[in-house]
VMD Tcl script that draws the C-alpha trace (Angstrom):
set ca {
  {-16.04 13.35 -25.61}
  {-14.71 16.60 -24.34}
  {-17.13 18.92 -22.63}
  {-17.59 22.39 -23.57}
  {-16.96 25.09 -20.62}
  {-19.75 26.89 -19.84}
  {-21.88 28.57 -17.07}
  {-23.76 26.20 -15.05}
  {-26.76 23.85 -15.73}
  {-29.93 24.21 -13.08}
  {-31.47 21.18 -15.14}
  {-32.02 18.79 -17.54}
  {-35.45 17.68 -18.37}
  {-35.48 14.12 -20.39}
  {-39.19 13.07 -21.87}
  {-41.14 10.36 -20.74}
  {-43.02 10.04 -23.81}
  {-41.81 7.26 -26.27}
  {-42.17 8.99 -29.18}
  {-40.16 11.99 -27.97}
  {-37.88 9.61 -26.21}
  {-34.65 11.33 -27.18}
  {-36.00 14.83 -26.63}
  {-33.99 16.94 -23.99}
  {-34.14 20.51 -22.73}
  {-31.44 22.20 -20.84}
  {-32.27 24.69 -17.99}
  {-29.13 27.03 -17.46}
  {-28.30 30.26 -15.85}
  {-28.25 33.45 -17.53}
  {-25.32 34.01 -19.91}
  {-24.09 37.01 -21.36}
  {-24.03 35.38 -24.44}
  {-26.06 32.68 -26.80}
  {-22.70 30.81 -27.43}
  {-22.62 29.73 -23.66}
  {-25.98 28.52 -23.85}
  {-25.80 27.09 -26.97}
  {-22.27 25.31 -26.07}
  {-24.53 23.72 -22.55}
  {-27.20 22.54 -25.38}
  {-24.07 20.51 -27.28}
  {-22.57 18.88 -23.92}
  {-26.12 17.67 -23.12}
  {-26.02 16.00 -26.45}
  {-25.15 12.50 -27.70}
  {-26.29 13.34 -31.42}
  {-25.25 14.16 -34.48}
  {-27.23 16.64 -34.75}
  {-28.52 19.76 -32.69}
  {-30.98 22.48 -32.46}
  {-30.96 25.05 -30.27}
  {-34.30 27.25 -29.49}
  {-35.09 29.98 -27.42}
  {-38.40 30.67 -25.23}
  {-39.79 32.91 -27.91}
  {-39.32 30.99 -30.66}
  {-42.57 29.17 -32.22}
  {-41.57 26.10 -34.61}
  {-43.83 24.87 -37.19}
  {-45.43 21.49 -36.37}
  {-43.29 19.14 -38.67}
  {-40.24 21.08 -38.98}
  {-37.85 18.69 -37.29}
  {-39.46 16.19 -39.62}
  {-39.02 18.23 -42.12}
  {-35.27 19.57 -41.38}
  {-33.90 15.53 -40.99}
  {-35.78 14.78 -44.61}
  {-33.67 17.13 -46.50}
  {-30.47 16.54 -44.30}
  {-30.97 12.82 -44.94}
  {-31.16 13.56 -48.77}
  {-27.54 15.14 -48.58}
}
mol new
graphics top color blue
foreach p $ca { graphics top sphere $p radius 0.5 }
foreach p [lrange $ca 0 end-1] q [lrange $ca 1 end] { graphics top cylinder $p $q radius 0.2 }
display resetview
């Protein structure tokens, strides 16, 4: 798949934990805008889906659970 351009990745961070085994957060440097970062997020990805957070955001416990229920009802 074609890659995205963007500003460079410092890291990627894969879990060890089996239940989270597909989990992966994307370290990057600054960017002037969330596109960039967001665009990093989707060339680290080899899923359908994607979900981008910031630092400050604070998810609800089950909400991934929650967000693939209804998508899988469409």
């Amino acid at each position: 798949m074609e890659k995205i351009n963007t500003k460079p990745v410092k890291r990627i961070f894969k879990s060890r934990n089996p239940v989270c085994s597909v989990l992966t957060v994307v370290d990057k440097e600054d960017s002037e805008t969330k596109s960039d970062t967001s665009n990093a997020g989707i060339n680290a990805s080899s899923f359908p889906y994607y979900l981008w957070v910031d630092l400050n955001y604070i998810l609800d416990r089950n909400i991934l659970l929650k967000m693939m229920k209804r998508i899988k009802k469409m």
